[in-house]
PDB file of N, CA, C and O in Angstrom:
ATOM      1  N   UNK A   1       0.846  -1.176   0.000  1.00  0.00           N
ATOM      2  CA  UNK A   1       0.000   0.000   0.000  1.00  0.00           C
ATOM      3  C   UNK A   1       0.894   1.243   0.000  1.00  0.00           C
ATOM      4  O   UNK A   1       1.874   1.383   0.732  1.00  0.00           O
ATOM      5  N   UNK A   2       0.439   2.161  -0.928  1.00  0.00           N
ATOM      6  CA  UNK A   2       0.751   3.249  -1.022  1.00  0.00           C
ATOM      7  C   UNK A   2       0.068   4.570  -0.850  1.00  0.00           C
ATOM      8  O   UNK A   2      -1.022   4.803  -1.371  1.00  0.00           O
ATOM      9  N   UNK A   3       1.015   5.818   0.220  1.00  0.00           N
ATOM     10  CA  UNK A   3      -0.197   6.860   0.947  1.00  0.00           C
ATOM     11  C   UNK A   3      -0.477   7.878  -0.318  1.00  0.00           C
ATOM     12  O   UNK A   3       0.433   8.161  -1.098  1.00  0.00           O
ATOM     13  N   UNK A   4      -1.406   8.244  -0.415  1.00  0.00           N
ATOM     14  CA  UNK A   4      -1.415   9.341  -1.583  1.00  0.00           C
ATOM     15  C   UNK A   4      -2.414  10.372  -0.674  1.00  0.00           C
ATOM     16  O   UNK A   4      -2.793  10.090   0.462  1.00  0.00           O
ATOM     17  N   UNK A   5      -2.739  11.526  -1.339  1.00  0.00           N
ATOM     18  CA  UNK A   5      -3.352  12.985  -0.608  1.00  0.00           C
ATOM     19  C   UNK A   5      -4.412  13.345  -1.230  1.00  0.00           C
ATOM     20  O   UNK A   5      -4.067  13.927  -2.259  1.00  0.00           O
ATOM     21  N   UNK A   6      -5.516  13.297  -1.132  1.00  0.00           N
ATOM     22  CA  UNK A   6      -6.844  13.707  -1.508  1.00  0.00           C
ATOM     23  C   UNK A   6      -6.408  15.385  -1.839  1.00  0.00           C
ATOM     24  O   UNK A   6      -5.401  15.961  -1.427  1.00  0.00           O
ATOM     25  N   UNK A   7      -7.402  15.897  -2.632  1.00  0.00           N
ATOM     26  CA  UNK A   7      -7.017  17.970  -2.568  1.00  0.00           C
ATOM     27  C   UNK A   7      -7.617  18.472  -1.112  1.00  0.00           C
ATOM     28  O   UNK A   7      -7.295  19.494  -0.506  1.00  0.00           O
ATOM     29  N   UNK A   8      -8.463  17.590  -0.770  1.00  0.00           N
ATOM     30  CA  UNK A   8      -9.397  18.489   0.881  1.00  0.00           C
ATOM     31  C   UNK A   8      -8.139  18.324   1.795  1.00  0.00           C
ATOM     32  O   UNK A   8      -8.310  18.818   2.909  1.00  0.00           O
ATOM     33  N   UNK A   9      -6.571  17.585   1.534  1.00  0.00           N
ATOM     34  CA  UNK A   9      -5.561  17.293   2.427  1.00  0.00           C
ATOM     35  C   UNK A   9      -5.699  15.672   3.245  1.00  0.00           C
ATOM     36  O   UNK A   9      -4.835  15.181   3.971  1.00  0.00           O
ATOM     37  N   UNK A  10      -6.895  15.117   2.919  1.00  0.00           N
ATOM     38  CA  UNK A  10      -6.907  13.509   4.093  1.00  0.00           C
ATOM     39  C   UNK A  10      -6.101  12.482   3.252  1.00  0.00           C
ATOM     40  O   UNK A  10      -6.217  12.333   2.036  1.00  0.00           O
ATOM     41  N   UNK A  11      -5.495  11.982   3.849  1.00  0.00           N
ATOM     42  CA  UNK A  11      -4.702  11.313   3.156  1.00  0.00           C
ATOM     43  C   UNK A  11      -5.057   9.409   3.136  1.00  0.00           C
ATOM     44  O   UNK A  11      -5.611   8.942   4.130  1.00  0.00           O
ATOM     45  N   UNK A  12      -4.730   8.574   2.092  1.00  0.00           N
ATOM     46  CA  UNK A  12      -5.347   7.410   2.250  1.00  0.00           C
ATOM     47  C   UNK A  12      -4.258   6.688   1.447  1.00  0.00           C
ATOM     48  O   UNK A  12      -3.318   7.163   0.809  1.00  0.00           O
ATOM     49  N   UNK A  13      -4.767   4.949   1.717  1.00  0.00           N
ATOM     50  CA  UNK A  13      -3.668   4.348   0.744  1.00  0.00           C
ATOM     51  C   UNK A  13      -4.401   3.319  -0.423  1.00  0.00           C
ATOM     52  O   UNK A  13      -5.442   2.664  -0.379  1.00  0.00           O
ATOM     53  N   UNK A  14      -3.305   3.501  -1.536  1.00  0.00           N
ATOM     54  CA  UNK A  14      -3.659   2.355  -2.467  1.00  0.00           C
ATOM     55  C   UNK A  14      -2.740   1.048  -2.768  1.00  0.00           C
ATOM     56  O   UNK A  14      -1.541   0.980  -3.035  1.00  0.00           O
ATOM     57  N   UNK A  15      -3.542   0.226  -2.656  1.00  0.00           N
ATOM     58  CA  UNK A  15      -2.805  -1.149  -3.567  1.00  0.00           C
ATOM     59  C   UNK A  15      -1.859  -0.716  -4.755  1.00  0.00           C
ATOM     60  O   UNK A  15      -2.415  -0.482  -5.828  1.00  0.00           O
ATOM     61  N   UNK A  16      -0.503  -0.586  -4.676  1.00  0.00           N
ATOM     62  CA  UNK A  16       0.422  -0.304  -5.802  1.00  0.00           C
ATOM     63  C   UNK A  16       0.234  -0.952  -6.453  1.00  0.00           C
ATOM     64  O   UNK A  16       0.189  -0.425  -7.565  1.00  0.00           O
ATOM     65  N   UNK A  17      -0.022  -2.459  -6.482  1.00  0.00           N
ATOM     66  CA  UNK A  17      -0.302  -3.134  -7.639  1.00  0.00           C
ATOM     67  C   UNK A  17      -1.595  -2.930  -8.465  1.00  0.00           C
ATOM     68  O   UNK A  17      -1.624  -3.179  -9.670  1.00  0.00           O
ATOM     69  N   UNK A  18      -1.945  -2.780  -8.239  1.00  0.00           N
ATOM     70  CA  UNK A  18      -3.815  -2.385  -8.616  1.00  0.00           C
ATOM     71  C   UNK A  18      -3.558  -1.185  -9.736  1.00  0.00           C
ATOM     72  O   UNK A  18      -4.339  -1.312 -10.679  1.00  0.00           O
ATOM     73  N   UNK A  19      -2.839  -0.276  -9.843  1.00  0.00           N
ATOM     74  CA  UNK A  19      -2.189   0.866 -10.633  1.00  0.00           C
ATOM     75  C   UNK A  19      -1.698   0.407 -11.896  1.00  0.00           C
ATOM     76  O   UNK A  19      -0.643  -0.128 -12.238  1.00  0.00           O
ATOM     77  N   UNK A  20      -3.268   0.933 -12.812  1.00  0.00           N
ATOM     78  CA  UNK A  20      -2.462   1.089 -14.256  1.00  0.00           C
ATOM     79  C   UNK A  20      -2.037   1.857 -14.571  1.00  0.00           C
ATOM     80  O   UNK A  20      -1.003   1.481 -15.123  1.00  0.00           O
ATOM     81  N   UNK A  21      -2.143   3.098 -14.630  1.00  0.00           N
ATOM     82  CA  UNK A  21      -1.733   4.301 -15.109  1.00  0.00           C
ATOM     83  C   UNK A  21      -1.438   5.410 -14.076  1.00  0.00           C
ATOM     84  O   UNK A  21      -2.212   5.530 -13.126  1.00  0.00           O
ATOM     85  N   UNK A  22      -0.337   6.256 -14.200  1.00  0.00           N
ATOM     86  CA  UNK A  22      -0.678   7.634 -13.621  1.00  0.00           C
ATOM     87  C   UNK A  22      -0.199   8.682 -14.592  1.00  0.00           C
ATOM     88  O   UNK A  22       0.845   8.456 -15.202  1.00  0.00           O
ATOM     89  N   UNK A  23      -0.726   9.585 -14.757  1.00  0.00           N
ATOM     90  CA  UNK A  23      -0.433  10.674 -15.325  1.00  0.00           C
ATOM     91  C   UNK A  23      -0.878  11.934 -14.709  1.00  0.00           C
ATOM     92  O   UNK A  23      -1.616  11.908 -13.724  1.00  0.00           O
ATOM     93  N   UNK A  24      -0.417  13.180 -15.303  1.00  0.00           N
ATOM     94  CA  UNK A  24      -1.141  14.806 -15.089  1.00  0.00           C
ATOM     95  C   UNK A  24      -1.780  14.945 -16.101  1.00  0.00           C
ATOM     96  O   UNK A  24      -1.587  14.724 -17.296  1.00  0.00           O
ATOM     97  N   UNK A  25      -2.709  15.409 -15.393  1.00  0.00           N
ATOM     98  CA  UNK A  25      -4.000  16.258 -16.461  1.00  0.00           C
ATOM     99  C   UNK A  25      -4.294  17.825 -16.359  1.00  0.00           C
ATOM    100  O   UNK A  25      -5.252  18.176 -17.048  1.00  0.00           O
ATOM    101  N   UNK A  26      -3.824  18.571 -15.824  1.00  0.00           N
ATOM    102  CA  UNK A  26      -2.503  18.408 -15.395  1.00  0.00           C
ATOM    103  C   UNK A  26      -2.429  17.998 -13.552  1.00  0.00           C
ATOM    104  O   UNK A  26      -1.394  17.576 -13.036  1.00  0.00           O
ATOM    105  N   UNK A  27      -3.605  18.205 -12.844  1.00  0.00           N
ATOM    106  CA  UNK A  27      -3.407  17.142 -11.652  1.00  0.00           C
ATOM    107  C   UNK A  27      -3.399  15.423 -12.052  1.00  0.00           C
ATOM    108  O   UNK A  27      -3.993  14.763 -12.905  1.00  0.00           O
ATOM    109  N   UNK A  28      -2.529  15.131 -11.105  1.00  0.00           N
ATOM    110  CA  UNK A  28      -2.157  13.537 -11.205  1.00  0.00           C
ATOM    111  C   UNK A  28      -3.586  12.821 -11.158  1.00  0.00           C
ATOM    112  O   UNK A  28      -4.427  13.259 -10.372  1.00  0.00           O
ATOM    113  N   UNK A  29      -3.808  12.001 -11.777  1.00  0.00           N
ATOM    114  CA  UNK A  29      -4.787  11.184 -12.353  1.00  0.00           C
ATOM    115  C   UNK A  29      -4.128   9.661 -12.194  1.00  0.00           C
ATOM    116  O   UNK A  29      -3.372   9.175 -13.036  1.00  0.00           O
ATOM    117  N   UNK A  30      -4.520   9.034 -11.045  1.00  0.00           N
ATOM    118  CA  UNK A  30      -4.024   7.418 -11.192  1.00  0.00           C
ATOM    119  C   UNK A  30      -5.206   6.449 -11.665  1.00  0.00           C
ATOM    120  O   UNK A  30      -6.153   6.576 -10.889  1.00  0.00           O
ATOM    121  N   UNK A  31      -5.401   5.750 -12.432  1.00  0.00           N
ATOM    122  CA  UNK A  31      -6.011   4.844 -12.868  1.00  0.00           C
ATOM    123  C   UNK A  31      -5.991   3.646 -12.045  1.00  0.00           C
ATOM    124  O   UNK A  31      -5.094   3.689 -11.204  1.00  0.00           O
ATOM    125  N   UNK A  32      -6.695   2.592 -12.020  1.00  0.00           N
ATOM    126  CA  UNK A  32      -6.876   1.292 -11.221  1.00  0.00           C
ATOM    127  C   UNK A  32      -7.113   0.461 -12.323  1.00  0.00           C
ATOM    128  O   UNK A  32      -7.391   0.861 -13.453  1.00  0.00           O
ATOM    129  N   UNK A  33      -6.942  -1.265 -11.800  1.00  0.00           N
ATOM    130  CA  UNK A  33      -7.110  -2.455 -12.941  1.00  0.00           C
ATOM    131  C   UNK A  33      -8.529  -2.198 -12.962  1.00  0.00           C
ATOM    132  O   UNK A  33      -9.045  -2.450 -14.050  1.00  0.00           O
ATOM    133  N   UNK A  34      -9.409  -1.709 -11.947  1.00  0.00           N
ATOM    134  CA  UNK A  34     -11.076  -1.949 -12.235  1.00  0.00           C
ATOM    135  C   UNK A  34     -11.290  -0.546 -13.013  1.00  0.00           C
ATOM    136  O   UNK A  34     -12.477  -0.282 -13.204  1.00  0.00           O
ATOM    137  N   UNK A  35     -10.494   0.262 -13.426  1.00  0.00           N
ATOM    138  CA  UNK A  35     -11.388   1.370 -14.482  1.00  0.00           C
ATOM    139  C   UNK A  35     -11.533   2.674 -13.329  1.00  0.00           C
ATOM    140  O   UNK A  35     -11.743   3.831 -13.691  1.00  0.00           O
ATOM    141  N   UNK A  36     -11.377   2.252 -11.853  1.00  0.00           N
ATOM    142  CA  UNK A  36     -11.636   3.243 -11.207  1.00  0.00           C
ATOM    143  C   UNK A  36     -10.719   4.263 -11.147  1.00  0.00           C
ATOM    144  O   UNK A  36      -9.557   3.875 -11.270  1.00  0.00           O
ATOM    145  N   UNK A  37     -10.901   5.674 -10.968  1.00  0.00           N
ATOM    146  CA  UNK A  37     -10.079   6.630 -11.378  1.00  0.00           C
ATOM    147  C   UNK A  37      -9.759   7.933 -10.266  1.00  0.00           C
ATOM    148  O   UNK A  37     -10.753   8.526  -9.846  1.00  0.00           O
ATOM    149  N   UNK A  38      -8.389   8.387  -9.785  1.00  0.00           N
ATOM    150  CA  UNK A  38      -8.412   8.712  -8.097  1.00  0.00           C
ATOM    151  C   UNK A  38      -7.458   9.769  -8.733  1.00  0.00           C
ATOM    152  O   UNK A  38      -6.494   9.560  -9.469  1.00  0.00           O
ATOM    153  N   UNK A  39      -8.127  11.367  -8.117  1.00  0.00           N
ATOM    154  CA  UNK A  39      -7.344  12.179  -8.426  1.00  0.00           C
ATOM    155  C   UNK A  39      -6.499  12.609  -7.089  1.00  0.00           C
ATOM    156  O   UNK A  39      -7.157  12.680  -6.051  1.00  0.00           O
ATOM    157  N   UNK A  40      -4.999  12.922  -7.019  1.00  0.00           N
ATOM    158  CA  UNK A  40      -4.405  13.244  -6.070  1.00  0.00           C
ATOM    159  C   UNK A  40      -3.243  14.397  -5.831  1.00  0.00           C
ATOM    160  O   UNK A  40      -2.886  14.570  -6.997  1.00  0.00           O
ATOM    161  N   UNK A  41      -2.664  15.037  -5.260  1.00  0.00           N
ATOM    162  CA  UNK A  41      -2.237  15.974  -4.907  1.00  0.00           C
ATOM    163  C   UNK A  41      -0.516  15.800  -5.207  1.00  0.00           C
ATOM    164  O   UNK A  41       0.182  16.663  -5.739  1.00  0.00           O
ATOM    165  N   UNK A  42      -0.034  14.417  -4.703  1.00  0.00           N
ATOM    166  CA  UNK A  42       1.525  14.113  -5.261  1.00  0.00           C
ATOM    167  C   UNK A  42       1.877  14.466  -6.566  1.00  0.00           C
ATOM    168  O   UNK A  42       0.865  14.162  -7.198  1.00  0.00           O
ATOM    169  N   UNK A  43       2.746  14.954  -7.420  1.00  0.00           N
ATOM    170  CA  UNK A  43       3.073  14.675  -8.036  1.00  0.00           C
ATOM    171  C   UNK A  43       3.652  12.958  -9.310  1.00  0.00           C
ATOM    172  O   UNK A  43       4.014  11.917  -8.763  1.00  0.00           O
ATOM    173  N   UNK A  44       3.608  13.053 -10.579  1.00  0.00           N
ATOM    174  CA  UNK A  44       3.608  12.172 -11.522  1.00  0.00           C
ATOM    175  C   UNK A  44       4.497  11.515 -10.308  1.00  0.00           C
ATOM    176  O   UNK A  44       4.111  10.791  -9.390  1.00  0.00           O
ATOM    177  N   UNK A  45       6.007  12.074 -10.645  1.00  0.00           N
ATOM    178  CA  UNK A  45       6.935  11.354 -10.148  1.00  0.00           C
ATOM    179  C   UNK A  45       7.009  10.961  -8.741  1.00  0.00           C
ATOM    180  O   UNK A  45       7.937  10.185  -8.512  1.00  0.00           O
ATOM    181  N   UNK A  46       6.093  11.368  -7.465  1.00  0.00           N
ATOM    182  CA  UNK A  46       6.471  10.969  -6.268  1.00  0.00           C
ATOM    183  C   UNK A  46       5.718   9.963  -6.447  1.00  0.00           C
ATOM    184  O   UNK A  46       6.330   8.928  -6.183  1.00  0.00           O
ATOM    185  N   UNK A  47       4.011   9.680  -6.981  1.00  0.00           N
ATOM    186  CA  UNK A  47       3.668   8.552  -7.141  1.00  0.00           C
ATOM    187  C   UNK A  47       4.689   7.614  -7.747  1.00  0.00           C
ATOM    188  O   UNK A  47       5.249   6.971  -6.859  1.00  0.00           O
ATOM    189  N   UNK A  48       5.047   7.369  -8.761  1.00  0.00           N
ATOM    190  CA  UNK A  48       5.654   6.174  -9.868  1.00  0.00           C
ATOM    191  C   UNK A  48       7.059   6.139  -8.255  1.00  0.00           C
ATOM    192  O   UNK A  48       7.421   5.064  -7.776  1.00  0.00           O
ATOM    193  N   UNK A  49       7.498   7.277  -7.818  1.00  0.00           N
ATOM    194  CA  UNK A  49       8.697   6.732  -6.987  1.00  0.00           C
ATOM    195  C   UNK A  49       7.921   5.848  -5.900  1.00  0.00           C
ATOM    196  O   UNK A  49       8.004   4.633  -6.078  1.00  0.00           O
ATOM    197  N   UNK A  50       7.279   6.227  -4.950  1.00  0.00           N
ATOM    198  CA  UNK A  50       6.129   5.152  -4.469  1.00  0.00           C
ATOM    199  C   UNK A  50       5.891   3.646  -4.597  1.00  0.00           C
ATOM    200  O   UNK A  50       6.120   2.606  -3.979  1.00  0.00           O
ATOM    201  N   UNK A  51       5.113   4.222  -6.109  1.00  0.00           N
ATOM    202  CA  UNK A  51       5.368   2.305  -6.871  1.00  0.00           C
ATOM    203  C   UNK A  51       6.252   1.071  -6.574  1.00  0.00           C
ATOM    204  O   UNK A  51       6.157  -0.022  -6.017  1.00  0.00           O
ATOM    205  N   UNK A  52       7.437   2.040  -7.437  1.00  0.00           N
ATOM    206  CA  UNK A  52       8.585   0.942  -7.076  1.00  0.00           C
ATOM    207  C   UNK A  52       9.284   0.609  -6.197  1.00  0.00           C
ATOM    208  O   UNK A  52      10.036  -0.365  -6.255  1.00  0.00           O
ATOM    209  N   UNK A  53       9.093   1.734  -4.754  1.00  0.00           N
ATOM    210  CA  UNK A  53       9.846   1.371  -3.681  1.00  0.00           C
ATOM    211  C   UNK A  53       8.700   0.339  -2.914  1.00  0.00           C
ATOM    212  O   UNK A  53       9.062  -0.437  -2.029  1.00  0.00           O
ATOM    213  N   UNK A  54       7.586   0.412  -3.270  1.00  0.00           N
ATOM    214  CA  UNK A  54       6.709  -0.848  -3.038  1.00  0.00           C
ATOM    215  C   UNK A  54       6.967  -2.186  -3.112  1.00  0.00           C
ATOM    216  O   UNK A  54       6.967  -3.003  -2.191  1.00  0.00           O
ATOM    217  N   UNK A  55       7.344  -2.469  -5.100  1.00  0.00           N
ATOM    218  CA  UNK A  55       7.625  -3.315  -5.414  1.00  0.00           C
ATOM    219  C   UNK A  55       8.790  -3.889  -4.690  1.00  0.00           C
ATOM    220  O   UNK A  55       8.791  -5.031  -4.229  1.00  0.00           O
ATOM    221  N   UNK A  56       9.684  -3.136  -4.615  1.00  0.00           N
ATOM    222  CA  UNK A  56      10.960  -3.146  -4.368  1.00  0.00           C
ATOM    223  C   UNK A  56      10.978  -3.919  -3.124  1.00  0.00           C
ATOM    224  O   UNK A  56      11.621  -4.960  -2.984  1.00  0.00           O
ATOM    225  N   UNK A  57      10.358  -3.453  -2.360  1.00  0.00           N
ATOM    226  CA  UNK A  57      10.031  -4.225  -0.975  1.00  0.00           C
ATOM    227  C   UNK A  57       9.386  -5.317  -0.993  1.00  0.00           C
ATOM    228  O   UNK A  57       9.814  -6.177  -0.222  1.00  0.00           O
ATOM    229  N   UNK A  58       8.298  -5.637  -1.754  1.00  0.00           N
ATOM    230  CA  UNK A  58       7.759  -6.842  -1.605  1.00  0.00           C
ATOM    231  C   UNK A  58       8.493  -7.843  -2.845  1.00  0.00           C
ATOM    232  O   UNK A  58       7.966  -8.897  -3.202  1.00  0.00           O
ATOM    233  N   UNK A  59       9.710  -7.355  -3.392  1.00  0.00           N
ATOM    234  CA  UNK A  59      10.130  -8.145  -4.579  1.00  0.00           C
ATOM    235  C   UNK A  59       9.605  -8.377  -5.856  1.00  0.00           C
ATOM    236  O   UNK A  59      10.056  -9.273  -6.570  1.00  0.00           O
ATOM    237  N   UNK A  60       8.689  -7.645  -6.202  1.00  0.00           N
ATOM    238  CA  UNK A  60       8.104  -7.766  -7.312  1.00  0.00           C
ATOM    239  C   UNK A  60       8.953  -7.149  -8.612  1.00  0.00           C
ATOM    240  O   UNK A  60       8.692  -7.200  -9.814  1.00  0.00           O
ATOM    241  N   UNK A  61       9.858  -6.660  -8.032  1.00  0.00           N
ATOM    242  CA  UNK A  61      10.673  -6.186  -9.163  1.00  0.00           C
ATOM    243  C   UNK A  61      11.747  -7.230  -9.393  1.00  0.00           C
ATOM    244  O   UNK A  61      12.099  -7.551 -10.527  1.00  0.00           O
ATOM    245  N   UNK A  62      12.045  -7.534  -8.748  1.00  0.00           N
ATOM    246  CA  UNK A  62      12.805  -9.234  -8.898  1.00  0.00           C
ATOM    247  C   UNK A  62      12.085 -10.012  -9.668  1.00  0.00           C
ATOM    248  O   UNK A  62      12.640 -10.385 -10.702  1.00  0.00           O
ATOM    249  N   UNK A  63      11.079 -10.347  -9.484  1.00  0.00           N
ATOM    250  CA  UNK A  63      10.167 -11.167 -10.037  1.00  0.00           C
ATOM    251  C   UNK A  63       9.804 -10.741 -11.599  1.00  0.00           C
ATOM    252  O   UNK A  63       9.829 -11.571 -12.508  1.00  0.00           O
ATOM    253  N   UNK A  64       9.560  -9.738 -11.742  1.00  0.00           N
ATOM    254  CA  UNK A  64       9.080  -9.615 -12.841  1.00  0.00           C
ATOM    255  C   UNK A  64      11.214  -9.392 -14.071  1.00  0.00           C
ATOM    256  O   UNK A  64      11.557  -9.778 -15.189  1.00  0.00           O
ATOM    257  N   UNK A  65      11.726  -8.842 -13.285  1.00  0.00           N
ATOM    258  CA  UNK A  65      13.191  -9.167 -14.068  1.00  0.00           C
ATOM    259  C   UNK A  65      13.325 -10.485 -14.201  1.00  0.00           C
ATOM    260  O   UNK A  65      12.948 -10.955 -15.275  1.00  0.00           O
ATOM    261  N   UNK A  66      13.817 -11.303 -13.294  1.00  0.00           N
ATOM    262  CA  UNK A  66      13.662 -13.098 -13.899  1.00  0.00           C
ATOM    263  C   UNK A  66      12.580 -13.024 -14.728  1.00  0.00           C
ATOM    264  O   UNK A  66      12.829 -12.256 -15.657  1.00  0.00           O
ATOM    265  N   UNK A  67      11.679 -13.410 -14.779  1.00  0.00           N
ATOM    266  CA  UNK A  67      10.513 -13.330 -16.101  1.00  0.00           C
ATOM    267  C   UNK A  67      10.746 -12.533 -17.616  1.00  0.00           C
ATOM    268  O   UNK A  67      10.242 -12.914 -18.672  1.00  0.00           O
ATOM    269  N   UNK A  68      11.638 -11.335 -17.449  1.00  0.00           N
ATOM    270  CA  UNK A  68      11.904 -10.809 -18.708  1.00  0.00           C
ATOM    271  C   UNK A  68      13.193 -11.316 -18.944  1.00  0.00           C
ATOM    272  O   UNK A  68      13.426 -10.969 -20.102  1.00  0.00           O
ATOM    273  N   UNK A  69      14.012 -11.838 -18.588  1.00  0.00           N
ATOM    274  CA  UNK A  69      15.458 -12.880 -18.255  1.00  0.00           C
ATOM    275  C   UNK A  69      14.978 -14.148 -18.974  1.00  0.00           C
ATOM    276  O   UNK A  69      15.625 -14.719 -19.851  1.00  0.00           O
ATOM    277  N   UNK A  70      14.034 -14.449 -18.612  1.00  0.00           N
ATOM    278  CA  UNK A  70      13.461 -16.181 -18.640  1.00  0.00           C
ATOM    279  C   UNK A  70      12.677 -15.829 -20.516  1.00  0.00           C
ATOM    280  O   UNK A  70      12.631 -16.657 -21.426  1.00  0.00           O
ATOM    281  N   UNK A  71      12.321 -14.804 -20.550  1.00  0.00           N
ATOM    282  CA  UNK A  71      11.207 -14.702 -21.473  1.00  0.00           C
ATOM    283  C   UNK A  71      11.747 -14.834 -23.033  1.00  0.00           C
ATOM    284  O   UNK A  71      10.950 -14.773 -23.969  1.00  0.00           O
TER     285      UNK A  71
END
């Protein structure tokens, strides 16, 4: 789980994995695998840094390198 910032300031977390997309619109716009769509206050890059220190921790970035290694 990752904390992100509502604009009213409350802050909450998301499933990093669950994250298809983030972009600016020009506020950050993260997308979900279900279509659902969460606007937030971080910046592009503090989210995506987020992400991977997620992965990073639970190894999913390991995992998915062997797999592109293996592939």
């Amino acid at each position: 789980m990752i904390p992100v910032t509502r604009f009213n300031g409350s802050e909450f977390f998301i499933n990093a994995v669950l994250v298809e997309s983030v972009e600016a619109t020009p506020d950050t716009l993260i997308t979900l695998v279900n279509g659902k769509k969460l606007v937030v206050k971080e910046p592009v890059e503090v989210i995506l840094e987020r992400i991977e220190t997620y992965h990073r921790k639970v190894g999913l970035v390991a995992i998915q390198a062997k797999q592109l290694m293996e592939g």
